[in-house]
C-alpha positions in Angstrom: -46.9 58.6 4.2 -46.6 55.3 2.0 -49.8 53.0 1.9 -49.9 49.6 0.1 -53.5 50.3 -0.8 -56.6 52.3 0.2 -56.7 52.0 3.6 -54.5 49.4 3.5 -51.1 49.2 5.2 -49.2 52.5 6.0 -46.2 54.0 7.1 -44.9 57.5 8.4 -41.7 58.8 7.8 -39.4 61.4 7.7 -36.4 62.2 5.0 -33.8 64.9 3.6 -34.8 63.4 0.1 -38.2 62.8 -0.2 -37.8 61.1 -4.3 -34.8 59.4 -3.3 -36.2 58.0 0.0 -39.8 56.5 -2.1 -37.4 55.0 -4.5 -35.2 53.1 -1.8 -38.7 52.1 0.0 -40.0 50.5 -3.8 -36.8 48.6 -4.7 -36.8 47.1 -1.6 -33.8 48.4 -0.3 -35.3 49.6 3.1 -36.1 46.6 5.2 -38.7 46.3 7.6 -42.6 47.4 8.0 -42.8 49.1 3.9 -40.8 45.8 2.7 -43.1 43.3 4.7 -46.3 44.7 3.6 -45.2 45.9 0.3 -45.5 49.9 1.0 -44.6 51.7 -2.3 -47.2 54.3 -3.1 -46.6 57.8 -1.7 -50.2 59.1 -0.6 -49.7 62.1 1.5 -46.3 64.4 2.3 -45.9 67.6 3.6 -42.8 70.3 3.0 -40.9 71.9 6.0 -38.5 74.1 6.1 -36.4 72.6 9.0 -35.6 69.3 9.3 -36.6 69.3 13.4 -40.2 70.4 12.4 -40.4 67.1 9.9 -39.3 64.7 12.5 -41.3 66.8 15.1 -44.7 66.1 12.7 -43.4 62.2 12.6 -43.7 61.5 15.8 -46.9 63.4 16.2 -48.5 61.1 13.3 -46.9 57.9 14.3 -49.1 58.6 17.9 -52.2 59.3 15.9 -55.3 57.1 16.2 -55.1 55.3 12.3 -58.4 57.2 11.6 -57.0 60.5 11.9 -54.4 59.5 9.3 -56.7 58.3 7.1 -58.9 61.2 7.1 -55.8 63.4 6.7 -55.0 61.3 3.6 -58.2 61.5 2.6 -58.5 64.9 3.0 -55.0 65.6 0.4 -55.5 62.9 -1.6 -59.2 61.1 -1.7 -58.1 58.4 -4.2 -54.8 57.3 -2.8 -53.3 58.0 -5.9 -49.2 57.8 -6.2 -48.3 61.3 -5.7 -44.7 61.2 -6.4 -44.8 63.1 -9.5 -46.1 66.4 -7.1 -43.2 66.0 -5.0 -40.8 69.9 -5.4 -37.9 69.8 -6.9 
């Protein structure tokens, strides 16, 4: 999940390339809801091992009340810091 701030503005995705992926939504190469709002900061991910189960959780969180995605942000990441840097290699 990207956020433009605390509680601010927030988008779910899904991607093959996580690094690559944040970087294409922060030059503004991606058009749309993370370009309109200026959505850069990467607050919350999580690592699966098959790309069905990612896009799986996607939808799942895209249908999720905005509180429960705040709390799960919350929960990971109580400062909605830029966690880029934690993504794996």
């Amino acid at each position: 999940m990207l956020a433009n701030k605390p509680e601010g503005a927030i988008y779910v995705g899904s991607a093959r390339d996580l690094r690559q992926r944040v970087e294409q939504h922060r030059s503004g190469e991606v058009e749309g809801h993370t370009k309109k709002y200026n959505i850069k900061t990467l607050v919350f991910f999580e690592r699966f091992d098959e790309p069905d189960e990612a896009i799986a959780m996607e939808y799942r969180l895209k249908k999720w009340r905005r509180e429960w995605k705040d709390k799960l942000i919350e929960k990971a990441n109580p400062e909605w810091r830029d966690i880029s840097a934690d993504i794996p290699y």
